[in-house]
Residue, then its C-alpha position, 0 to 999 in steps of 0.5 A: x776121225x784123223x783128227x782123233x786119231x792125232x789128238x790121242x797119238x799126242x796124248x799118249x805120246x805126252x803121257x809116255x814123257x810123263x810116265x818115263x820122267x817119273x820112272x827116272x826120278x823113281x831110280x834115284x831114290x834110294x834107302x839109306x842102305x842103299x846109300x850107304x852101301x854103294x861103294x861111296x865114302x860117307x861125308x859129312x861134307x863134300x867139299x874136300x872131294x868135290x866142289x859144285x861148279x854149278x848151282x841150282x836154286x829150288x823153284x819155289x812152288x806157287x801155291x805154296x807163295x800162294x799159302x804163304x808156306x815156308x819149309x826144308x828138305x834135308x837130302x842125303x844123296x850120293x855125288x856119282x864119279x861124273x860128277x852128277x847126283x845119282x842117288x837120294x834119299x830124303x832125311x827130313x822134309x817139312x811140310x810134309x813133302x811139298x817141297x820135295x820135287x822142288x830140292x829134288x829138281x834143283x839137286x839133279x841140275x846140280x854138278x860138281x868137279x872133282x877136287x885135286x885131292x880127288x883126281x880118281x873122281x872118288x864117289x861121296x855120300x853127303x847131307x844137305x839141307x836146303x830151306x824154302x822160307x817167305x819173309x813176313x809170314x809165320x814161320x813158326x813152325x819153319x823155326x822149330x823144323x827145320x832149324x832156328x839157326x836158318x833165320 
């Protein structure tokens, strides 16, 4: 019965773990209103405000190297007055969102300093798209997606 006990006390303390890191994510995730209506200049670029120090790649899902899959996420999200990604919203996405939590993930880990023209540490909303491709696959339906440029 102790041992029960235990094994339940850890499930539920890993399921709690779970549930308040999707709770996070979920806070993130915004409308393109609310986005837009944050208080934050709307960029097409960052680069003059903002410039990232340091970069996180997506991780690209198993199953789909497994499948042979190859996609893009185009995010618009806002860079906070810390100099994190507070804020998203997904533009795009192919296939489907199996990619989502990959470029969602990697964007979170992201950080950026402000630049010297940004000494009040400005927030922005921009856009980015990142791209998840497998060589020596068919990756057709990639080209017309995402962007034949991206070849």
């Amino acid at each position: 019965m102790k041992s029960t006990f235990l094994l339940g006390s850890l499930v539920a303390l890993a399921m709690a773990g779970c549930a308040s890191t999707t709770k996070q994510a979920d806070t993130m995730l915004m409308t393109e209103a609310e986005l837009h209506n944050s208080g934050a200049q709307v960029l097409k670029d960052a680069d003059g405000y903002w410039s990232a120090v340091k970069r996180v790649s997506p991780r690209y899902p198993l199953k789909q190297v497994q499948n042979g899959v190859s996609g893009c996420v185009e995010l618009e999200y806002r860079i906070g007055s810390d100099g994190k990604m507070d804020g998203y919203r997904v533009v795009k996405a192919f296939p489907g969102d199996v990619f989502v939590d990959a470029v969602v993930d990697a964007m979170k880990q992201t950080r950026w300093q402000p630049t010297a023209e940004n000494t009040a540490r400005e927030p922005v909303v921009t856009t980015i798209q990142l791209d998840l491709r497998l060589e020596g696959y068919d990756t057709s339906g990639y080209r017309e997606n995402c962007g034949a440029n991206n070849m």
